[in-house]
matplotlib code that plots the C-alpha trace (Angstrom):
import matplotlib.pyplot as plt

x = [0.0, 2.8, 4.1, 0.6, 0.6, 3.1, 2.6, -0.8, 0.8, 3.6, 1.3, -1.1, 1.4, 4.4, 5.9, 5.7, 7.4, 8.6, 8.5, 11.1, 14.3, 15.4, 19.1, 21.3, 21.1, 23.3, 23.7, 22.0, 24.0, 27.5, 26.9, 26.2, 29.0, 31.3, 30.0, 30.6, 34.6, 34.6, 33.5, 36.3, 38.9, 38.1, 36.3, 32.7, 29.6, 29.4, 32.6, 30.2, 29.5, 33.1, 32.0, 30.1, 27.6, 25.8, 25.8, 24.4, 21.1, 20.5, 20.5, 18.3, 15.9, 16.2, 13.3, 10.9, 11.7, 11.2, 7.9, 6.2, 7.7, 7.1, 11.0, 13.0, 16.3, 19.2, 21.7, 24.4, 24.3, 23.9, 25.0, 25.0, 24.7, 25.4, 23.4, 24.2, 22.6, 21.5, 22.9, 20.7, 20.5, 19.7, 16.9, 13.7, 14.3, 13.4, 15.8, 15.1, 13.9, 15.6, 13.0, 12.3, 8.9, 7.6, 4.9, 7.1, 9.0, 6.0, 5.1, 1.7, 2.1, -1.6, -2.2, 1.5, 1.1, 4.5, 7.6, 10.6, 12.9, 12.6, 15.1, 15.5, 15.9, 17.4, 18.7, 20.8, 19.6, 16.8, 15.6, 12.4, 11.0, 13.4, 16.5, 16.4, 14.1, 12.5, 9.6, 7.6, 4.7, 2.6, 1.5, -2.0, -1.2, 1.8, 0.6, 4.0, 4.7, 3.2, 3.7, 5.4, 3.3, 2.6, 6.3, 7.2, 10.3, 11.3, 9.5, 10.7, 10.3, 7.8, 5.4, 5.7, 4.0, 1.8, 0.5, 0.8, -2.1, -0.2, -3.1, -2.0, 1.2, -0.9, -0.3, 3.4, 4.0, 7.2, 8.1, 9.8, 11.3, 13.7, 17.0, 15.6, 13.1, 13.0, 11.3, 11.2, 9.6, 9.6, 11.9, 9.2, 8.7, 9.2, 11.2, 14.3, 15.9, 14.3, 17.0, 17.9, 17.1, 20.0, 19.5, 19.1, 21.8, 23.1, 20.7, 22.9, 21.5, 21.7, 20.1, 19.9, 18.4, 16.3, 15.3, 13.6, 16.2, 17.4, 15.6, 18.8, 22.6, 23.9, 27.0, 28.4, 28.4, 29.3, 26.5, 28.3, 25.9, 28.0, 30.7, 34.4, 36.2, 37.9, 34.5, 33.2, 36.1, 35.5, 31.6, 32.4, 34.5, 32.5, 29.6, 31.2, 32.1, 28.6, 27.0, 28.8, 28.4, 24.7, 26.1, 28.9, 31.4, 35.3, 38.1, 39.4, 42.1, 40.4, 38.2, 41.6, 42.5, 38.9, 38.9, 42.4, 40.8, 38.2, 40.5, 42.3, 39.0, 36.8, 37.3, 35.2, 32.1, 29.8, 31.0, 28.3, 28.9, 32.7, 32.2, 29.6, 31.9, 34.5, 32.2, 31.2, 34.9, 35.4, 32.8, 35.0, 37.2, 40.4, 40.6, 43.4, 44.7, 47.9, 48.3, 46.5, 48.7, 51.7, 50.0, 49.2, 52.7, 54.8, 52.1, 52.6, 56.6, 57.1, 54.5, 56.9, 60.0, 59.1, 56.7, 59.8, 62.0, 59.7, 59.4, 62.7, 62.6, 59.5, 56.9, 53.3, 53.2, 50.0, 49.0, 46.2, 43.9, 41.9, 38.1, 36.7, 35.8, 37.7, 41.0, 39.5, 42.1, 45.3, 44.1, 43.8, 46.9, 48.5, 47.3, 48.6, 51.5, 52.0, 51.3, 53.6, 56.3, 55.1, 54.5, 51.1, 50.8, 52.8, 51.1, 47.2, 45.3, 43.6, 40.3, 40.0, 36.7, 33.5, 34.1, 32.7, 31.1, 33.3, 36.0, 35.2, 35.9, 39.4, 40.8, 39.0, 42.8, 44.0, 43.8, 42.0, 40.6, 38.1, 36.4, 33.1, 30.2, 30.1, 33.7, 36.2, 38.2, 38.8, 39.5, 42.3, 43.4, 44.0, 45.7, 48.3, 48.7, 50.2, 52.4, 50.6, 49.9, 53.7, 52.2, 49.0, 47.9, 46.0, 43.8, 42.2, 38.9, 38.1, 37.1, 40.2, 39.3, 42.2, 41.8, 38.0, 39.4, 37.1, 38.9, 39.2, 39.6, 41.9, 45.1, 45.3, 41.7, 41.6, 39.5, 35.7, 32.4, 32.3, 28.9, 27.8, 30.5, 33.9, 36.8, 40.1, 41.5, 44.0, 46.5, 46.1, 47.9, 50.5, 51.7, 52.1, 55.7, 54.8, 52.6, 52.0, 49.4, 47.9, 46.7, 45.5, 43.7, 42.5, 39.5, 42.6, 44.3, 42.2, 43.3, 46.9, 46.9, 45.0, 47.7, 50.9, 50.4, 52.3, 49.6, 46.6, 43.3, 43.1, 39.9, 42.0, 45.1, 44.2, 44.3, 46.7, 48.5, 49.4, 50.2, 53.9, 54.7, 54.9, 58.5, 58.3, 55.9, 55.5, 53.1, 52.9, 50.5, 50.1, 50.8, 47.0, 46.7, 50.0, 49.1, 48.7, 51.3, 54.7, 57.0, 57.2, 60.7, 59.5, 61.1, 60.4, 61.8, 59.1, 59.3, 57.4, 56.7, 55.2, 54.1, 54.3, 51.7]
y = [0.0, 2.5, 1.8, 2.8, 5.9, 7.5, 6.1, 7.9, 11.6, 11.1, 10.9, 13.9, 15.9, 14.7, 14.4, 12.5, 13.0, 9.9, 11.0, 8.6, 7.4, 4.0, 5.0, 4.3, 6.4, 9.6, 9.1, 12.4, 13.9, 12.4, 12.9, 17.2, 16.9, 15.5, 17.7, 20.5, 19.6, 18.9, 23.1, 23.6, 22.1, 24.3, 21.0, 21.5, 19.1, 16.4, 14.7, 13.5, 11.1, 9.5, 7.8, 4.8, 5.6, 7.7, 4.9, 2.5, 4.9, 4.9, 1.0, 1.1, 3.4, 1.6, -0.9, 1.7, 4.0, 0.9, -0.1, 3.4, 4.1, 0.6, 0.0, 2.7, 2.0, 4.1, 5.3, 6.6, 10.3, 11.9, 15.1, 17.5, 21.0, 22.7, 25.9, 28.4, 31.8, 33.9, 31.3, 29.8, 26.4, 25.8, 28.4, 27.4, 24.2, 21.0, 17.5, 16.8, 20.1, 19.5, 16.4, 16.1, 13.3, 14.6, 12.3, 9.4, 10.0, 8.5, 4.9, 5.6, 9.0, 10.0, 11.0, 11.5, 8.5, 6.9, 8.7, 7.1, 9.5, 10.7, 12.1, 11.4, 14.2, 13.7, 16.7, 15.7, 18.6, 20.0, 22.4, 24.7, 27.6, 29.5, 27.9, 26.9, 23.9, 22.9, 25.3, 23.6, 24.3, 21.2, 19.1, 20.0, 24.1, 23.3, 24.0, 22.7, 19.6, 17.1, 20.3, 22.8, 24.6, 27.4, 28.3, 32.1, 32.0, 35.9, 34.6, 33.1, 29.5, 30.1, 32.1, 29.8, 26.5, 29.0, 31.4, 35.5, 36.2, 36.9, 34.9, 31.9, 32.2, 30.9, 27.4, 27.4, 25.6, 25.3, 21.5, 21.6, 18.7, 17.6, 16.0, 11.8, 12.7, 12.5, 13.4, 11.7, 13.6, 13.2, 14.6, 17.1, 19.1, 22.5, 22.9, 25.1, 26.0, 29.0, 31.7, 30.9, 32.8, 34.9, 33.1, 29.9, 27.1, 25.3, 23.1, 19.8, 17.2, 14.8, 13.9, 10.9, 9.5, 6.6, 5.7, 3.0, 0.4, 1.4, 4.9, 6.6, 5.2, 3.9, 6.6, 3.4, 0.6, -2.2, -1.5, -2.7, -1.2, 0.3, 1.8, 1.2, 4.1, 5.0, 5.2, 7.6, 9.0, 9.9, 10.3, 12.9, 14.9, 14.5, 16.2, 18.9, 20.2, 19.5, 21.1, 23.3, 26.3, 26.7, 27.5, 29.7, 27.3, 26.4, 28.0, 27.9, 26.4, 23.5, 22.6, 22.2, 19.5, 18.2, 17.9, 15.9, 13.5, 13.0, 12.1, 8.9, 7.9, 8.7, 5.0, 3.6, 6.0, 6.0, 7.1, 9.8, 10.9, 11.6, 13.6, 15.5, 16.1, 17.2, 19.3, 21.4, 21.6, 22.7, 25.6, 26.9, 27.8, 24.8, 21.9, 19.6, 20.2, 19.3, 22.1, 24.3, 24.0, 24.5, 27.4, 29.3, 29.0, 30.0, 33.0, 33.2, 33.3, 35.2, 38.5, 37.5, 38.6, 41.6, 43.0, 42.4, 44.5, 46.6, 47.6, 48.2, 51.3, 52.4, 51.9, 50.5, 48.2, 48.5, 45.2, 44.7, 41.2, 39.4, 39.9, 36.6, 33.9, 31.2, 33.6, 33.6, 30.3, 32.8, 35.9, 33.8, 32.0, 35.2, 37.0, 34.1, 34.3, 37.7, 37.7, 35.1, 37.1, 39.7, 42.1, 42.4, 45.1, 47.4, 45.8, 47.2, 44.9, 46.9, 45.1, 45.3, 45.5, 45.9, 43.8, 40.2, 38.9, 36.0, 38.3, 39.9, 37.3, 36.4, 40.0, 40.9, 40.6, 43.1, 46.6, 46.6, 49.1, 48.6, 50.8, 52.0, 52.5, 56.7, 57.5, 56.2, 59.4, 59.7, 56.3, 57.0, 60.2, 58.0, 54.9, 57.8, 59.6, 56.4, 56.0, 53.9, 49.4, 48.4, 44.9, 44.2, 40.5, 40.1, 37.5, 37.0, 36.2, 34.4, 37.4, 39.6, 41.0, 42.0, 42.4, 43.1, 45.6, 45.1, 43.8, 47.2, 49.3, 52.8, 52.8, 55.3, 54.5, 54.9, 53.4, 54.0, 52.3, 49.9, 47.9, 48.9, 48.0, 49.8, 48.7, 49.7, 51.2, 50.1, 52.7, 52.3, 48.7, 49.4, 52.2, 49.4, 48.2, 44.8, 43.2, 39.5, 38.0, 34.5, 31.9, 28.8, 25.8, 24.4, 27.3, 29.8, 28.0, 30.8, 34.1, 32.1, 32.0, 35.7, 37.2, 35.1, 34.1, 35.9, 37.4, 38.5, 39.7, 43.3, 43.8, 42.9, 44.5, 47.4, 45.4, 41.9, 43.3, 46.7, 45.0, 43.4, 46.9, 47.1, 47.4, 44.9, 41.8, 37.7, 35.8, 32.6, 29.7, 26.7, 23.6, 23.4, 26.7, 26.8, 23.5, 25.1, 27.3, 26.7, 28.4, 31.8, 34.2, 37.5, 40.4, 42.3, 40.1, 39.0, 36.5, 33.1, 30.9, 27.3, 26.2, 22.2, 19.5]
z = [0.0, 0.6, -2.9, -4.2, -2.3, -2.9, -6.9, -6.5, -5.2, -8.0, -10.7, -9.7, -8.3, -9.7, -6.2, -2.9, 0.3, 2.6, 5.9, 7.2, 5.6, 7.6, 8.7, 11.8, 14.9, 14.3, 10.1, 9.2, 11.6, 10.3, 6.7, 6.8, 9.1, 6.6, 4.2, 6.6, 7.1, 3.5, 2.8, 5.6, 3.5, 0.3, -0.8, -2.8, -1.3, -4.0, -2.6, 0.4, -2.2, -2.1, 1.3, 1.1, 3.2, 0.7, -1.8, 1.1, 1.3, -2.4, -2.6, 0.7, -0.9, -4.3, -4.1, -2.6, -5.4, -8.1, -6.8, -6.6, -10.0, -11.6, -12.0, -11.9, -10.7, -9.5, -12.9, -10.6, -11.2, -7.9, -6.5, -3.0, -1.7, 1.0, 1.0, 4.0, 5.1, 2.7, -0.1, -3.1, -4.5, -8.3, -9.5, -11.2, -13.9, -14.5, -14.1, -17.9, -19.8, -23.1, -24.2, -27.2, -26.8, -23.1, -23.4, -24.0, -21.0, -18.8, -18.8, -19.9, -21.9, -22.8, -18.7, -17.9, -15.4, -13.7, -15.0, -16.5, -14.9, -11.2, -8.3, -4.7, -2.7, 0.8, 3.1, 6.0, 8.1, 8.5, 5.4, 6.5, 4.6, 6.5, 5.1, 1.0, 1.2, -2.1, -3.7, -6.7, -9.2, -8.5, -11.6, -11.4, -11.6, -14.3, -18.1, -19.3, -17.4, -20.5, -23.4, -24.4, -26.5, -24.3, -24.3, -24.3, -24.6, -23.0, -19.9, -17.1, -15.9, -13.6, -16.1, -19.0, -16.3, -14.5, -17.0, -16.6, -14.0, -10.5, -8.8, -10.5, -8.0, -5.1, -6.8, -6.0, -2.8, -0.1, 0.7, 4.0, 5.0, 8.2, 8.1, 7.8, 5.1, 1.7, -1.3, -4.7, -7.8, -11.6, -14.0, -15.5, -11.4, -11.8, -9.0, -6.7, -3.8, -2.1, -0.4, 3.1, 5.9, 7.6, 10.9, 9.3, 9.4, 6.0, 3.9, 3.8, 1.1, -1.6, -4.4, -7.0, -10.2, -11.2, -14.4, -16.5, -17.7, -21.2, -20.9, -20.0, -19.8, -16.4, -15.4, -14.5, -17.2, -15.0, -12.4, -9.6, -7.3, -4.7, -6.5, -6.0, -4.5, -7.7, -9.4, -6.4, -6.5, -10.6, -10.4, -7.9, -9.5, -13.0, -11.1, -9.4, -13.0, -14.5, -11.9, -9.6, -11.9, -10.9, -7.2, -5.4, -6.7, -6.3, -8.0, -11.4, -10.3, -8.3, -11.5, -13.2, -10.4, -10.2, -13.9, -13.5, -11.1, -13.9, -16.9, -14.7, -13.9, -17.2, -18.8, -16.0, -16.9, -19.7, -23.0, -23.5, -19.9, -20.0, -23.6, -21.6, -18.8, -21.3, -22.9, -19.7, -18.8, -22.9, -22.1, -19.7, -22.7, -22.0, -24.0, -22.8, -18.3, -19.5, -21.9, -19.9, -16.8, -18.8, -21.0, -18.1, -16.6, -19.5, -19.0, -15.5, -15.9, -18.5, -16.9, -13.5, -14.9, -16.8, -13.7, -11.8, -13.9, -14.2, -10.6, -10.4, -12.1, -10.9, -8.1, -9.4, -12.3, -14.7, -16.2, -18.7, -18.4, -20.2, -19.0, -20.9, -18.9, -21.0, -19.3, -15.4, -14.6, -15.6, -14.1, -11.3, -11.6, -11.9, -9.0, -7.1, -8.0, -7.3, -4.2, -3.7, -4.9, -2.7, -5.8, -6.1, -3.5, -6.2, -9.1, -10.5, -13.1, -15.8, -17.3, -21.0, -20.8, -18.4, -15.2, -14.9, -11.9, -11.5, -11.2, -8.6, -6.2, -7.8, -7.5, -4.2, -3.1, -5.9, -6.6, -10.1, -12.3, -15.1, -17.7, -17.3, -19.7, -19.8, -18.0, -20.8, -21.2, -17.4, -17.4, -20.0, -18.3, -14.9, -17.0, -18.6, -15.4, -13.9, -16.7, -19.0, -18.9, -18.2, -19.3, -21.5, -22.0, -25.0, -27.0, -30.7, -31.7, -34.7, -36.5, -36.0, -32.7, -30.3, -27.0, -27.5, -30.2, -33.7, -36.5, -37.9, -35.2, -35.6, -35.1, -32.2, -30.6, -27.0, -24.5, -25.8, -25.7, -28.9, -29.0, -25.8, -24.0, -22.6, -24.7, -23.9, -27.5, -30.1, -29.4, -26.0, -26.2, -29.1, -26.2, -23.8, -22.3, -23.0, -25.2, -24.8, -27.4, -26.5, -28.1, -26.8, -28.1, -31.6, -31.2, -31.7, -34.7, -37.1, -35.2, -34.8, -38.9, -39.1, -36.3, -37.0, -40.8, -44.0, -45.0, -43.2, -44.8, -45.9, -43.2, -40.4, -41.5, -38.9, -35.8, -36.6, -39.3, -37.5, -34.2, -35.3, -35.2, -31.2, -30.5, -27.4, -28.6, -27.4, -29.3, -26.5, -28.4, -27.3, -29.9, -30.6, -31.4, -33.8, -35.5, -38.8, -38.6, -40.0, -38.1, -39.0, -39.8, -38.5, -40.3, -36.9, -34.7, -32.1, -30.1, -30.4, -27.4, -28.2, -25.2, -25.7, -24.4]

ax = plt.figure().add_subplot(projection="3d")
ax.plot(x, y, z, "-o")
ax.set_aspect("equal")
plt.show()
């Protein structure tokens, strides 16, 4: 009878809540500790998942979940939070949004009855409405949980399932639950994690899929139930770079690693999973750790020793970055270092374009100035008045940009609003010390041959063509990005760094 329950709330409101989770005395309580030490360590939540004890509830739980569903079964993707004061979980979305047949993603598709896919939601502590428990547009209320047709696709989530009349917000409802409880809904919930409270403690929890067999790949081929501790170990580390970008997330720098940790695990994982991994990590603009790491050293290095001769001679050092997210990991890196060689307090980064969010955490321990929409010509004035960038660190787009420079841009521009946005200018960066030009991976092998190439096409001439005139200029690529290059004799005598793999 409890199977047919809790079958009976999942199919009219797409979700039921268990009210008690069979565990050991003191489980709860061990788990969002662990978590807790985990965060203490610089370690993100979904490494809770590394200890066994978390893959001992989801076989528990298995059976319940397979008769309520009419055979789900657990397909190893599974992931945790740990959402404190005033902190958010995922915003509005549902587990599987990108469907193509909705109504063949239930077992009986004309009422929507028994989905193939659901999630087990289980927090370790207590999550109130105070403190980021789970809001949710029940099924009943939810004009988009079997269609899409009512799609609008400037609106939000929330608008599209409940339509545009406020009072239709009444439907939307707050599932609290306490640390021992669990909730399982389908794949089609509109669901998210409300903001906790100031006063409230962290929202410790887990979650995990079930699905029909064959409906979606097992993570893990071999289905050895509970995993081995290098297959934790992988899955872990697979999700934290899938997922951690929807939340206040590690470090550049500790993606790299996780990423690493991945790659000598990924031949245990399924094939389409470890290309989807890849392809998150490939979003974040690297293609290869290997090459990256040593990319962003030779960087690294080489800005070292000019800064450092630099501030011999005089006492601040003005060094232009890279704004684009693909280049957070070496701004990072870079600061780092700095402050290593106790020269960042003489050293000011200078944004090539309008600050990014991301960034604001990475430099909170730098001085930095950035260009702002309205203000470019007191931004220059302040840029000269310091003596100009001593260093500028500059990338190509595909289409001849420079530094987020167009392709044509004047030869003496100066910081200006170009598309909406603040750009520092052309002539801004052929005054610079230093220039170093980077290029990095095969998405760079096009500006590479546009920048580096004998001949360079007339439209771009302004920017790539004109920029072998600076008198002090480093193309570093690394051997992706120079693939299609011969090597080049420079009749201005440049250097070329080919960073190998």
């Amino acid at each position: 009878s409890t199977h047919t329950e809790a079958a009976a709330s999942l199919d009219a409101l797409g979700y039921c809540q268990l009210t008690q989770v069979p565990a050991r005395p003191g489980l709860w309580e061990d788990l969002a500790r662990a978590v807790e030490r985990l965060a203490a360590h610089g370690w993100p939540a979904a490494f809770v998942t590394v200890l066994p004890e978390v893959w001992e509830l989801v076989q528990q739980l298995a059976p319940l979940i397979a008769g309520m569903t009419g055979g789900n079964q657990p397909t190893y993707e599974i992931f945790a939070w740990n959402i404190g004061p005033e902190e958010v979980g995922f915003g509005p979305h549902r587990d599987r949004d990108t469907l193509v047949d909705i109504p063949g993603s239930f077992r009986h598709p004309a009422t929507g009855g028994s989905p193939k896919v659901t999630t087990c939601w289980l927090p370790f502590t207590d999550a109130p409405s105070t403190g980021s428990c789970l809001y949710v547009v029940p099924r009943p209320a939810d004009n988009e949980y079997l269609s899409t047709e009512t799609f609008h696709p400037t609106a939000s989530a929330v608008r599209n399932a409940l339509g545009e009349q406020d009072r239709q917000l009444q439907h939307i409802r707050a599932l609290p639950l306490s640390a021992g409880e669990a909730l399982v809904f389908s794949h089609r919930l509109l669901h998210w994690g409300s903001c906790a409270s100031e006063s409230s403690g962290p929202r410790i929890s887990v979650g995990f899929v079930a699905s029909e067999p064959g409906f979606e790949n097992l993570l893990l081929p071999d289905d050895p139930g509970i995993p081995s501790l290098a297959q934790r170990v992988t899955l872990a580390a697979g999700q934290t770079l899938v997922y951690e970008h929807g939340l206040v997330g590690p470090r550049d720098q500790q993606l790299a690693f996780y990423f690493e940790l991945f790659r000598r695990g990924e031949e245990m994982v399924d094939r389409e999973y470890a290309d989807k991994v890849l392809a998150d990590y490939q979003a974040e603009g690297w293609l290869c750790v290997s090459t990256q790491d040593r990319f962003v050293s030779t960087v690294v290095q080489r800005v070292l020793a000019v800064a450092a001769k630099i501030l011999t001679d005089k006492p601040c050092c003005q060094i232009l970055i890279p704004t684009a997210e693909q280049w957070h990991l070496l701004v990072c890196s870079l600061c780092d270092a700095l402050e290593g060689a106790t020269m960042l307090a003489n050293v000011v980064f200078v944004g090539d374009g309008r600050q990014p969010k991301r960034l604001e955490k990475i430099l909170k321990r730098a001085k930095c100035v950035w260009p702002v929409a309205g203000e470019c010509e007191v931004f220059e004035s302040k840029l000269k008045s310091a003596g100009g960038l001593d260093i500028a660190l500059a990338t190509i787009g595909t289409n001849g940009h420079l530094a987020q420079n167009p392709a044509i841009a004047a030869l003496l521009s100066r910081t200006r609003e170009w598309q909406g946005e603040p750009t520092v200018g052309f002539g801004t960066l052929l005054e610079s010390n230093q220039l170093f030009v980077l290029l990095c991976g095969t998405q760079d092998q096009a500006a590479a041959t546009l920048c580096i190439g004998s001949e360079a096409p007339s439209e771009t001439t302004s920017t790539l063509g004109t920029v072998r005139i600076h008198r002090h200029l480093t193309f570093i690529l690394d051997e992706q990005a120079a693939e299609s290059l011969s090597m080049p004799t420079d009749k201005y005598g440049h250097f070329f760094d080919i960073v190998s793999s």
